[in-house]
VEXDREN-2710 file (C-alpha; in Angstrom, 1 decimal):
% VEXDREN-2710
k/r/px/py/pz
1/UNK/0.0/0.0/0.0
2/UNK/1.4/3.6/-0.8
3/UNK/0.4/6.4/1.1
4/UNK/0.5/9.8/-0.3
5/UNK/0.6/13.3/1.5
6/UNK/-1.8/16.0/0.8
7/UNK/-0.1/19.4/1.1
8/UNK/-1.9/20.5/4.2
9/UNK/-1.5/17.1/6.2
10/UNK/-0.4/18.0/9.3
11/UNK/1.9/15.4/11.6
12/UNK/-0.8/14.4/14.0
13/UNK/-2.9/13.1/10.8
14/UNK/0.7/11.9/9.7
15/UNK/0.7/9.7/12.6
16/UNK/-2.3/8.5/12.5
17/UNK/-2.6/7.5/8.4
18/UNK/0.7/5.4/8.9
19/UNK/-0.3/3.9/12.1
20/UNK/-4.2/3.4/10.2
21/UNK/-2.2/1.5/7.1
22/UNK/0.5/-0.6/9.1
23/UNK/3.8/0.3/10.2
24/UNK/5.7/-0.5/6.6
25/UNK/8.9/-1.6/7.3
26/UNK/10.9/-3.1/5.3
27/UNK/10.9/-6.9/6.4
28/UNK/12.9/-9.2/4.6
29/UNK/15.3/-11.9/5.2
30/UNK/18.9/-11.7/5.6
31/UNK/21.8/-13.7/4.4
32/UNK/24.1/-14.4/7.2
33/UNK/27.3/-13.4/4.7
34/UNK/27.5/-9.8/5.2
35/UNK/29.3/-9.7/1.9
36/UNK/26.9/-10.7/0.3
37/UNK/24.6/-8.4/0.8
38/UNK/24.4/-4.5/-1.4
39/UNK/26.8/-2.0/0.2
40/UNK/25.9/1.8/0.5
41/UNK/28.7/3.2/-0.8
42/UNK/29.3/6.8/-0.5
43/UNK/26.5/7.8/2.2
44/UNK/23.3/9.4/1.9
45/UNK/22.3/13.4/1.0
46/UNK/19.0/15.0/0.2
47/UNK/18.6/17.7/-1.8
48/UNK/16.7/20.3/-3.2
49/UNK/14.1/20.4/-0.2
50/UNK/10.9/22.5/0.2
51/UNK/7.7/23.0/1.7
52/UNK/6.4/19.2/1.0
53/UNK/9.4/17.5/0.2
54/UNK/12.7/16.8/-1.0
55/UNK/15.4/14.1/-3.1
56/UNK/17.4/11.5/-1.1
57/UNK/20.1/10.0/-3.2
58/UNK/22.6/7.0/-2.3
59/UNK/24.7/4.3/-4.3
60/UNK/25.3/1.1/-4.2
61/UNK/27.8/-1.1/-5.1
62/UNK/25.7/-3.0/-7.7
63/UNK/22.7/-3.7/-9.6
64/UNK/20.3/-2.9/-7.1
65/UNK/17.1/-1.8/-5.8
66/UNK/17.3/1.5/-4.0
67/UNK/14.4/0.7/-1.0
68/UNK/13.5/3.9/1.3
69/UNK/11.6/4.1/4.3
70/UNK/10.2/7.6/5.8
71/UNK/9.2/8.5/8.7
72/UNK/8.7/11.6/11.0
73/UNK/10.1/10.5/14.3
74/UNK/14.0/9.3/14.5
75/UNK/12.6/6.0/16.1
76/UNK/10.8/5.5/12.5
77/UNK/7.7/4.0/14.3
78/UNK/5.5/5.9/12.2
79/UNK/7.3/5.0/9.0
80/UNK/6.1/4.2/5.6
81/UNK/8.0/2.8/2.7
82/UNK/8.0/3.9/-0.7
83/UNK/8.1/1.5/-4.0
84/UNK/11.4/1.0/-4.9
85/UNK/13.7/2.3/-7.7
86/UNK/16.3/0.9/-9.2
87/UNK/20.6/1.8/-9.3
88/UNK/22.6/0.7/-12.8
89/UNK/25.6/1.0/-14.4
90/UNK/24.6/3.6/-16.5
91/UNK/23.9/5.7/-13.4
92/UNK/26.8/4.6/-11.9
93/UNK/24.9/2.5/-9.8
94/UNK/23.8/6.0/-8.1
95/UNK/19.7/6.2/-7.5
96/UNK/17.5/9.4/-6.6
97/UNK/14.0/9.1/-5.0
98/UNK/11.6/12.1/-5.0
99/UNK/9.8/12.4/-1.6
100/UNK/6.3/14.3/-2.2
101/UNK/3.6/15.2/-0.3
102/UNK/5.7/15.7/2.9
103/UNK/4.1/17.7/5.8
104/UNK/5.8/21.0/5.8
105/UNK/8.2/22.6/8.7
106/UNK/8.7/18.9/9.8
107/UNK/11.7/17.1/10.6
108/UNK/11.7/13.9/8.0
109/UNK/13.8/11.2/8.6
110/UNK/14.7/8.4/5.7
111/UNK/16.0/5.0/6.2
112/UNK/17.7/4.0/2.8
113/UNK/19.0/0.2/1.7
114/UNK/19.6/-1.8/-1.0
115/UNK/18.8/-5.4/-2.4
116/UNK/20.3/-7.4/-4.8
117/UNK/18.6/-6.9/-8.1
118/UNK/19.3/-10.5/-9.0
119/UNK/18.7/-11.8/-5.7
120/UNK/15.9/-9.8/-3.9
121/UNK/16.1/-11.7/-1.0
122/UNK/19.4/-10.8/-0.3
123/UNK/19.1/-7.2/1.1
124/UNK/21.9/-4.7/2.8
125/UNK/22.1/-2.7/5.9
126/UNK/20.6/0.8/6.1
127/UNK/21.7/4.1/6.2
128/UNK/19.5/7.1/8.1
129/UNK/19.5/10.2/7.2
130/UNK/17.2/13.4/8.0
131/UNK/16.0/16.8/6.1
132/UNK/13.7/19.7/7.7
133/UNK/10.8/20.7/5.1
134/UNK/10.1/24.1/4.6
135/UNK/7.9/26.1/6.8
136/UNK/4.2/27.1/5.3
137/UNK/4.6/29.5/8.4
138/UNK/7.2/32.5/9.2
139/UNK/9.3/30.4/11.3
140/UNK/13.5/30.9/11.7
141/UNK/15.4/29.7/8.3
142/UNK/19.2/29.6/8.2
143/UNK/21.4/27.9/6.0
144/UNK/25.1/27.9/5.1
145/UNK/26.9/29.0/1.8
146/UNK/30.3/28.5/0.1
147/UNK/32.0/26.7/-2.4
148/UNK/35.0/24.9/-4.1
149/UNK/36.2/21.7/-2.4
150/UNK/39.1/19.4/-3.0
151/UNK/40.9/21.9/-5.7
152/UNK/44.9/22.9/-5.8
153/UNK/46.0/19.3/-4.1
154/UNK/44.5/19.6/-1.2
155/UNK/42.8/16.8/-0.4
156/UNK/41.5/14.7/2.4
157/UNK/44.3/14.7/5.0
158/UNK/43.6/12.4/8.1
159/UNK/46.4/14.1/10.2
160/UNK/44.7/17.6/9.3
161/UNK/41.4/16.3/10.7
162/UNK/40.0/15.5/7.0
163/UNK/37.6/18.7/5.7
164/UNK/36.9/19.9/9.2
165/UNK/34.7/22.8/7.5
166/UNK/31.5/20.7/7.2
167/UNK/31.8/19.6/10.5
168/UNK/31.9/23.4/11.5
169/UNK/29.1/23.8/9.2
170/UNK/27.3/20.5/11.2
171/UNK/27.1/22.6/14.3
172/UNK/24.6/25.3/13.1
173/UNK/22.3/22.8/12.0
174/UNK/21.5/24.7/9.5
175/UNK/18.0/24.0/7.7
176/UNK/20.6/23.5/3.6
177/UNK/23.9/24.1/2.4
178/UNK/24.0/26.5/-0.7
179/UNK/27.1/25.6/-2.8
180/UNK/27.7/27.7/-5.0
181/UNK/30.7/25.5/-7.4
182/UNK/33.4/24.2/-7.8
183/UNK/31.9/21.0/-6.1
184/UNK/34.8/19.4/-7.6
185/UNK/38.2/19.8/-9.3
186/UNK/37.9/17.6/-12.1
187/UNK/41.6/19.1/-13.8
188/UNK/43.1/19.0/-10.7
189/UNK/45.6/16.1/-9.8
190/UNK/45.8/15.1/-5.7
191/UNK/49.3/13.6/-5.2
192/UNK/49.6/11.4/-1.9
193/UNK/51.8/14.2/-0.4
194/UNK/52.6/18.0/-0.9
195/UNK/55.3/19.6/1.0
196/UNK/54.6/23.0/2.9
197/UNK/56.6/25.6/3.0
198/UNK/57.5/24.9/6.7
199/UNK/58.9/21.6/6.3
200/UNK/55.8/19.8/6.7
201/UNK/54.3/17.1/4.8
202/UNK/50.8/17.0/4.0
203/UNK/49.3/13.8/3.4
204/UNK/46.2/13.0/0.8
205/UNK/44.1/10.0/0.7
206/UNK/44.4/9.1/-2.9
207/UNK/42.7/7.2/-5.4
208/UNK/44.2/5.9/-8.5
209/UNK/41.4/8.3/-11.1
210/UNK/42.7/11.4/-9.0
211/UNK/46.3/10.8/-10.3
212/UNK/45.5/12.5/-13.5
213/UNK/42.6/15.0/-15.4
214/UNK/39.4/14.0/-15.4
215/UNK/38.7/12.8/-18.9
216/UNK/36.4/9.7/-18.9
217/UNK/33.1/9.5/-17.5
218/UNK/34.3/7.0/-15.0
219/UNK/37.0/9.8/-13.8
220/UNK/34.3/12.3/-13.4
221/UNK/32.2/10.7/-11.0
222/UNK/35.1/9.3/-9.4
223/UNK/36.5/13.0/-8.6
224/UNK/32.7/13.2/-6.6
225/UNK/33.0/10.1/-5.1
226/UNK/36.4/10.7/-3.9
227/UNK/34.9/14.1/-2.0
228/UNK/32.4/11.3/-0.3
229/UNK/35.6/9.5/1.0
230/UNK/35.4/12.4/3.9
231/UNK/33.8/11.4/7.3
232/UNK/32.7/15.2/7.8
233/UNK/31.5/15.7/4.6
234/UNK/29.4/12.0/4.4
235/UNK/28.3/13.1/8.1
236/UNK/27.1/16.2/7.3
237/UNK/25.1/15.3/4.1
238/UNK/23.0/13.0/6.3
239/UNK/21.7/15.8/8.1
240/UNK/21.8/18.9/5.8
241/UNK/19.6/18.9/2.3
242/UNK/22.4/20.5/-0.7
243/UNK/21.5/23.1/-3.3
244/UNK/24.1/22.8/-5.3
245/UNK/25.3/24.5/-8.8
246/UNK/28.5/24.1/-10.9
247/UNK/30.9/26.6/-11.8
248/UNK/33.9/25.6/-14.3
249/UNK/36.0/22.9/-12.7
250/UNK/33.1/20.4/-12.7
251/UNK/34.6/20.3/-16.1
252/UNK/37.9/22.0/-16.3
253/UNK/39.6/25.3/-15.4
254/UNK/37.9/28.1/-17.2
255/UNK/35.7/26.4/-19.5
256/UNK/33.8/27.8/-22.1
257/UNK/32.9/26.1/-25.5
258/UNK/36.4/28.3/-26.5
259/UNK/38.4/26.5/-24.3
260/UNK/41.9/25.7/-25.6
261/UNK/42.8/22.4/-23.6
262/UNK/46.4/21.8/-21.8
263/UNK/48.6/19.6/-23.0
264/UNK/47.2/16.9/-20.5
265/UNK/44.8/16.2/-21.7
266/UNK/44.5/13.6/-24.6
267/UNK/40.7/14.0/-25.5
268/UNK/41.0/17.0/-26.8
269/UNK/37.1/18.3/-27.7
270/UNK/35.7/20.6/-24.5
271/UNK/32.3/19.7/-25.7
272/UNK/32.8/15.8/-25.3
273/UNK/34.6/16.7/-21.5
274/UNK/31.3/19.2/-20.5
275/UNK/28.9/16.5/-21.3
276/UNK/30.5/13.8/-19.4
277/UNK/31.3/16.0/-16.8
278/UNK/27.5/17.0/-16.8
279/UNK/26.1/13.7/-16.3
280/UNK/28.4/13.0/-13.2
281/UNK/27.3/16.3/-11.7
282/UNK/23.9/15.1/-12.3
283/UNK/24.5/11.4/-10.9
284/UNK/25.8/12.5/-7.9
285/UNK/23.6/14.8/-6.2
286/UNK/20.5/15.4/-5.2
287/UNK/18.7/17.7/-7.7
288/UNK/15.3/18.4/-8.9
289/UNK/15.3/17.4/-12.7
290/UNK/13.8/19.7/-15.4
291/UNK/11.8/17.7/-17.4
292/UNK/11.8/20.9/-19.8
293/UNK/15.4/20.5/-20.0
294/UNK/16.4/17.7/-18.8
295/UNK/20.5/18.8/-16.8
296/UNK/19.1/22.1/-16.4
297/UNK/20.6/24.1/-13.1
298/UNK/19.1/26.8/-13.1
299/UNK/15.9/26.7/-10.6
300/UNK/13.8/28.2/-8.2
301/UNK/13.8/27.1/-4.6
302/UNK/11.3/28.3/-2.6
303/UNK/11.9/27.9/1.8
304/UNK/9.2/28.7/3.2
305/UNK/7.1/32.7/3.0
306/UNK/10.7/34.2/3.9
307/UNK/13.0/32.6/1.4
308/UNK/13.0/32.0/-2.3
309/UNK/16.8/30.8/-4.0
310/UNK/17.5/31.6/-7.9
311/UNK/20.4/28.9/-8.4
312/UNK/22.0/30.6/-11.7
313/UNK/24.3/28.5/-14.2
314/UNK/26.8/30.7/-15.7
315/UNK/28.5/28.2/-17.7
316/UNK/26.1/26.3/-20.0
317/UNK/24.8/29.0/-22.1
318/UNK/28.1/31.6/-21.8
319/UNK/29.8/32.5/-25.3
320/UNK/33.6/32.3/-25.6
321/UNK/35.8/33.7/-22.9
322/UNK/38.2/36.1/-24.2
323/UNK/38.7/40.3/-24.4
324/UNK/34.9/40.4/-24.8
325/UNK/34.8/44.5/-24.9
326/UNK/32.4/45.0/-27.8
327/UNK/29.9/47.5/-26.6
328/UNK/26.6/45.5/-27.8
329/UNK/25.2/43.0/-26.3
330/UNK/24.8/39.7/-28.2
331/UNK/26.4/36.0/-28.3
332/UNK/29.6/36.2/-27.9
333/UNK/29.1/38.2/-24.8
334/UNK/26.3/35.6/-23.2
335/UNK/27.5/34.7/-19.6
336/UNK/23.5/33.4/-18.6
337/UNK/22.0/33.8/-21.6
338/UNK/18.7/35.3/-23.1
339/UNK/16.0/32.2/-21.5
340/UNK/17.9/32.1/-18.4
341/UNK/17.7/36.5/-18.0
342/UNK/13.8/35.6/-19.2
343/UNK/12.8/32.6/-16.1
344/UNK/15.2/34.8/-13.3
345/UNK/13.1/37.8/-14.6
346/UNK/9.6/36.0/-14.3
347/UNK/10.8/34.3/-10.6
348/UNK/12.2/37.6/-9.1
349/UNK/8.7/39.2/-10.5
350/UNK/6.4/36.3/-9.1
351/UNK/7.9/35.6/-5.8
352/UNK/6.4/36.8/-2.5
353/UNK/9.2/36.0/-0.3
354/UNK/10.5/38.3/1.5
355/UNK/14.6/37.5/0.8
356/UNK/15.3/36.9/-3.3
357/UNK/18.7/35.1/-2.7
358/UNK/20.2/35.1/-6.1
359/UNK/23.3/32.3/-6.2
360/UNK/25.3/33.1/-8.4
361/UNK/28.7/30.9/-9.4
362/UNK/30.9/34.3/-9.6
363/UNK/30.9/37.4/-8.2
364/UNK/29.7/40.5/-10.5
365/UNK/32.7/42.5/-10.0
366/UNK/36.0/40.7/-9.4
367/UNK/37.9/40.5/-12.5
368/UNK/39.0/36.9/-13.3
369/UNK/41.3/36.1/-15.9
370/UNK/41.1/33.6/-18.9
371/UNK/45.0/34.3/-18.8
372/UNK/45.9/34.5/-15.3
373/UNK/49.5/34.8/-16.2
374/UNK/49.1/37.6/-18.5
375/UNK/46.2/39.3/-17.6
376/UNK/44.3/38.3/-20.7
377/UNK/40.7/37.8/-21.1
378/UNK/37.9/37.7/-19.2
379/UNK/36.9/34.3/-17.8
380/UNK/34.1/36.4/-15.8
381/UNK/31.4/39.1/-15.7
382/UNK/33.7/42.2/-14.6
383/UNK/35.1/43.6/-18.1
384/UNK/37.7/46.6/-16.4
385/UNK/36.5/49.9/-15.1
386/UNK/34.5/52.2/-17.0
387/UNK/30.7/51.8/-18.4
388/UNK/28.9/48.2/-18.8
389/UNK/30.4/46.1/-21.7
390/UNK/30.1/43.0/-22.6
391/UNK/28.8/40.4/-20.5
392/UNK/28.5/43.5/-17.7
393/UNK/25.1/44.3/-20.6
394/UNK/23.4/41.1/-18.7
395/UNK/24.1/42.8/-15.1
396/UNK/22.9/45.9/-15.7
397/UNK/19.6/44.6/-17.6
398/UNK/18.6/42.2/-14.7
399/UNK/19.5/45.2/-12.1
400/UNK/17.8/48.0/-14.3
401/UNK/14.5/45.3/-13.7
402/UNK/15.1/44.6/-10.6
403/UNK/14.5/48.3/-9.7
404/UNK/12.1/49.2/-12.5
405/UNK/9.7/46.3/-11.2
406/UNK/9.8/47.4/-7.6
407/UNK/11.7/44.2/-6.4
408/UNK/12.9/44.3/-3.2
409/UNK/15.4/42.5/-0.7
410/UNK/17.2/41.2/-3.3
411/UNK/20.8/39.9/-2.0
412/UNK/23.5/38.0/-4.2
413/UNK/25.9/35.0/-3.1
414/UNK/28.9/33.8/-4.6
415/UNK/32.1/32.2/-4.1
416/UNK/34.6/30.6/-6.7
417/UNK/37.5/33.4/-6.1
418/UNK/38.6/31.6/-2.5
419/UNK/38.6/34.1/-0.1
420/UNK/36.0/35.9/1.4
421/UNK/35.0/39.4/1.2
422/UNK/31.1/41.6/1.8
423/UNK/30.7/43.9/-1.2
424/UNK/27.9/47.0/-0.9
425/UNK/27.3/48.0/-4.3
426/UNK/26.5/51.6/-4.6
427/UNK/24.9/53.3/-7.9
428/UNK/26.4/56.3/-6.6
429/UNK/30.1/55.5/-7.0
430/UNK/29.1/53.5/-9.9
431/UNK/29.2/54.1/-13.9
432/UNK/26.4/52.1/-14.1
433/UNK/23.4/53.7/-11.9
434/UNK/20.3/52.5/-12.7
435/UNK/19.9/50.2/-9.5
436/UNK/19.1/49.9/-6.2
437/UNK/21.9/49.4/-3.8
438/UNK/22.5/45.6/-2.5
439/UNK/24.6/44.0/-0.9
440/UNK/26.9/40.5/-2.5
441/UNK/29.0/37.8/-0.2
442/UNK/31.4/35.7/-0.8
443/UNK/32.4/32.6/0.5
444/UNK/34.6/30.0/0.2
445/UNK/37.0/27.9/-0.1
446/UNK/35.4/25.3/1.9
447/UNK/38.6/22.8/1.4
448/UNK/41.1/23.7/-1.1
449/UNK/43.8/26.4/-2.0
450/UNK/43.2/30.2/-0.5
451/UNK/44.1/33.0/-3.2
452/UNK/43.3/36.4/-3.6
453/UNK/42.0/39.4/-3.8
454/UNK/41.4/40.0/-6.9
455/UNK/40.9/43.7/-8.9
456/UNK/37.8/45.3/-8.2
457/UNK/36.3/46.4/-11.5
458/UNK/34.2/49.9/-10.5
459/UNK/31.1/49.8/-13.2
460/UNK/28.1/48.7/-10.8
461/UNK/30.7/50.8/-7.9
462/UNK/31.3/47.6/-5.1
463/UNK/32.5/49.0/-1.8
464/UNK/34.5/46.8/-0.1
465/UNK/33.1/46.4/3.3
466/UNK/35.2/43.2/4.5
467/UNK/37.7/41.1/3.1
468/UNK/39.9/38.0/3.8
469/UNK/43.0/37.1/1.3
470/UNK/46.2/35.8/2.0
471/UNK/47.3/38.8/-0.2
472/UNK/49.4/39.0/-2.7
473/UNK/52.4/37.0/-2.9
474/UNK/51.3/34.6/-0.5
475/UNK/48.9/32.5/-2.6
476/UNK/47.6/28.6/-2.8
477/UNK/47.7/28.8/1.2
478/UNK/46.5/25.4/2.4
479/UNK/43.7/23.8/4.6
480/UNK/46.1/23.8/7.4
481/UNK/46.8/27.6/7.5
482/UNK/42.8/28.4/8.7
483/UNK/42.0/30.4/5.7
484/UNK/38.9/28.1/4.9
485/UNK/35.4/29.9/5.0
486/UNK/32.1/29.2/5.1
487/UNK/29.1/32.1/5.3
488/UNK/26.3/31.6/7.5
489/UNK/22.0/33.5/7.0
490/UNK/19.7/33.4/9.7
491/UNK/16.6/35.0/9.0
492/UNK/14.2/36.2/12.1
493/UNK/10.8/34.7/11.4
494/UNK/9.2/37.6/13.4
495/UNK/11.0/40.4/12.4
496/UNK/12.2/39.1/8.6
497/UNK/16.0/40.3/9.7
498/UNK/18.4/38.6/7.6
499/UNK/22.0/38.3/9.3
500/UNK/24.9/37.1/7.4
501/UNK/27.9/35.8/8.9
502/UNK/31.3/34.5/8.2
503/UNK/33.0/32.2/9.7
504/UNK/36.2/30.1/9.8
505/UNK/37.0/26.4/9.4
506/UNK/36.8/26.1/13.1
507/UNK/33.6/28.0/13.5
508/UNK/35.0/31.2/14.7
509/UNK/33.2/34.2/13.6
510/UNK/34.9/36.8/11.0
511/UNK/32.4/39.3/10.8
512/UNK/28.3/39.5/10.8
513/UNK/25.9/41.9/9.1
514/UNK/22.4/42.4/9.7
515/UNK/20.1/43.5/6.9
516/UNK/16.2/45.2/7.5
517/UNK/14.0/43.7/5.4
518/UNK/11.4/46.2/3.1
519/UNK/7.8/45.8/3.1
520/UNK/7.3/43.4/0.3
END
C-alpha cells in the first residue's frame, strides 16, 4: 500500500494515516554473509528540499534496488516505505527518489537500503539520514553557503582532521547548504603528499582516477565520489539537504565552448569533457530534474514565505571567454544567456518571499582572468572599469528590472575566487546607476587552496566592506593555515531580519551583518 501526502497534512494526521495503514517496514530476510549483501557506498544526501518534500540520493555497489523508508520521528515507528527504484551501471549505480507530499516545517527522517537486483532476498544494511521541510509559516530559516572543495591538491588529510569545515558547518544545524561551485576539481591532480613551506608534509588520501585530469566519465564521477571518501563531509550530508550548482572545474579550469585544452589532456574536444562531466554532476547529487530540459541548473527554490533561492548556471549558455569588450550585447558576450535573464526575470517578478537570494557561481565584480599569467581575457562578468560592456550588458539589464519592477530584498551570493569578502554596491560610486543598492557575499573555499584578492572592477561601484585574502604573494595557502570559509544567513521569522555571517573552518566568527527587510 502507498500512502501519499496532501499538502496541508499536518503530523498528527501523519501519525495516524501510517499507524491506520501498518507500520511499513521493510521486512525481509537476511543472508548471514555480510558480503553478500548490497553496500551503500558513498552515504546518503537529500537535496533540493521544500515545503512538501525533498530528493534522497545514495549508491550502491551494484545492480540494485534503492528501498527507502520515511518517517517523522528518529525511532521511525511511524514509517512508511516507498516502492522502490532501481541503481545501474549507467547511473553509476547511483539512485535518486523524490519524496512528495511531505508535511511542511517537519523534521523527516529516511532509512535507505539496497537489495540485490538479481537476488531480492538478499538485502543490505541501512543508512539514516534526515532533512527539515520548509515552513508554510514565518518560522527561523538559516542555512550555510560557500564553495569549491578538494581543488589545488589539497585533499583529504587524516592528520589535518579531513575537511573539518562541514563539521563546522554541522554545528549550526542549519535547515541546507548553498554551494555555490566548484563542487569538484575535475583538472586538478591530488598527489599522496605536498610539501609546505614549513617543512611539513601534508598527506592526501588518494585514489588511482585522482592521479590525472578527469577525462572519462568513469573519472568524473570518481572526482565526486572521492569528496564522499570524507567522514565530515558523508556526516554532514546525512543531516543537511544540498543546493548545489557548478561553476567551471566540474569540467575543467575556465571552460567555455572556446576552451583551448592543456597539453594533459588527450581528449582534446571541450564539448565531449562538459557533457561527461555534466552527467556526473547530475549522478551525484540530489537535484530536482527539469523535465523541460532535462541537466538544467538553473531553478527556483522556494523555503518557506521568507525565502526564495535563484540557483543561476553561468556556464552552460556563456559565449567564448576572451577580451569580450564590444559595446553590444549579443552572443559572444552571453555569460546566462537570453532564457535564463527571461525565467530569473519571471521568478524575481512572481515571488512573495521576502529574501530573493540570487546564487550566483561568480561574483559580479571581481575581474577573473582567462590568462591569469598575462592578464588576458575575461573568464568572468567584470570587463575593467569604466561603463557596462560585454557580459556587464546582462548585469545591468537584470539590475535595471530589478529596480524598475519594484523588487525588493534582493541579495547575491557567490564564491569561486577563494577568499571571502562583503561587497555593498552603490549606484552612486558606480558608472552604471540604474539600480538599487544591494549587498553581495562571498564565501569559500570550503577545502582547497586560499588565493586572492582580486581587482575590483568599478562599473556597478562595489565598496569593499570586508575582506579576507592571503594577499598577494602569498597565494595557494592550504587547509592547514585556517583560511577556509564558510558564510552563515539566519533569518528572524518575526522580524524578517536577515543576518549574514562569516566564519572560519573552526567556526569562529569573521564578521556579521544584519540587513532590515522592506515591506514586500
Amino acid at each position: 500500500m502507498t500512502i501519499r501526502f496532501s499538502r496541508n497534512l499536518t503530523r498528527r494526521r501523519f501519525l495516524s494515516t501510517a499507524a491506520a495503514a501498518g507500520a511499513g517496514v521493510i521486512a525481509m530476510p537476511y543472508l548471514s554473509r555480510a558480503a553478500d549483501r548490497p553496500v551503500i557506498t558513498h552515504g546518503v544526501q537529500s537535496g533540493d528540499v521544500g515545503v512538501d518534500g525533498g530528493v534522497v540520493w545514495a549508491r550502491a555497489d551494484r545492480p540494485a534496488q534503492m528501498m527507502v523508508e520515511v518517517a517523522t520521528t528518529e525511532s521511525f515507528k511511524d514509517a512508511h516505505t516507498l516502492p522502490p527504484i532501481t541503481a545501474l551501471p549507467e547511473s553509476d549505480f547511483t539512485a535518486k527518489m523524490l519524496l512528495e507530499n511531505l508535511p511542511s516545517g517537519q523534521d523527516i527522517f529516511y532509512r535507505v537500503r539496497f537489495r540485490d537486483l538479481a537476488h531480492i532476498d538478499i538485502v543490505g544494511e541501512p543508512v539514516v539520514g534526515r532533512f527539515r521541510t520548509a515552513p508554510s509559516d514565518r518560522r527561523d530559516v538559516s542555512f550555510v553557503w560557500g564553495g569549491d572543495v578538494a581543488g589545488q591538491g589539497w585533499g583529504i588529510n587524516p592528520d589535518d582532521g579531513g575537511m573539518i569545515t562541514f563539521a563546522a558547518m554541522k554545528k549550526h544545524a542549519p535547515d541546507f547548504l548553498l554551494h555555490s561551485g566548484d563542487t569538484i576539481y575535475a583538472d586538478g591532480v591530488i598527489p599522496s603528499e605536498v610539501k609546505l613551506p614549513d617543512g611539513k608534509i601534508w598527506k592526501n588520501v588518494t585514489i588511482p582516477e585522482k592521479a590525472k585530469v578527469a577525462e572519462t566519465l568513469d573519472e568524473y564521477r570518481a572526482a565526486h565520489k572521492y569528496n564522499f571518501l570524507d567522514n565530515n563531509v558523508r556526516a554532514f550530508n546525512a543531516e543537511v539537504p544540498i543546493f548545489v550548482q557548478w561553476d567551471d572545474h566540474e569540467v575543467t579550469n575556465n571552460w567555455s565552448l572556446s576552451k583551448q585544452l592543456p597539453a594533459a589532456y588527450k581528449e582534446r574536444d571541450i564539448t565531449v569533457l562538459a557533457a561527461r562531466a555534466a552527467k556526473a554532476f547530475h549522478e551525484m547529487y540530489p537535484m530536482r530534474e527539469s523535465i523541460v530540459e532535462p541537466g538544467r541548473v538553473y531553478r527556483t527554490l522556494s523555503y518557506g514565505p521568507h525565502l526564495d533561492v535563484f540557483m543561476l548556471d553561468e556556464r552552460s549558455y556563456r559565449g567564448p571567454n576572451g577580451p569580450n569588450l564590444q559595446e553590444q550585447y549579443g552572443p559572444d558576450a552571453y555569460f546566462i544567456g537570453p532564457d535564463q535573464m527571461a525565467w530569473l526575470k519571471r521568478a524575481l517578478l512572481n515571488s512573495r518571499a521576502t529574501w530573493k537570494v540570487i546564487a550566483s557561481d561568480m561574483p559580479l565584480s571581481l575581474i577573473v582572468y582567462d590568462d591569469a599569467a598575462n592578464k588576458k581575457g575575461s573568464e568572468a562578468f567584470a570587463q575593467g572599469d569604466g561603463p557596462a560592456r560585454g557580459r556587464e550588458l546582462e548585469i545591468a539589464d537584470i539590475l535595471r528590472f530589478i529596480k524598475t519592477a519594484g523588487i525588493v530584498n534582493t541579495v547575491w551570493l557567490t564564491a569561486d575566487v577563494h577568499y571571502a569578502a562583503a561587497h555593498y554596491y552603490n549606484p552612486n560610486k558606480a558608472q552604471f546607476q540604474e539600480f538599487d543598492p544591494f549587498w553581495e557575499f562571498v564565501s569559500g573555499p570550503l577545502h582547497a587552496g586560499t588565493f586572492g584578492p582580486n581587482e575590483l572592477d568599478n562599473t556597478f561601484g562595489p565598496e569593499v566592506k570586508f575582506i579576507k585574502a592571503p594577499g598577494e604573494g602569498n597565494q595557494n595557502l592550504p587547509p592547514s593555515a585556517g583560511m577556509q570559509f564558510f558564510g552563515h544567513v539566519k533569518i528572524d521569522g518575526k522580524s524578517g531580519q536577515m543576518t549574514v555571517s562569516l566564519r572560519d573552518r573552526v567556526d569562529a566568527e569573521l564578521w556579521a551583518i544584519t540587513l532590515d527587510p522592506k515591506p514586500v
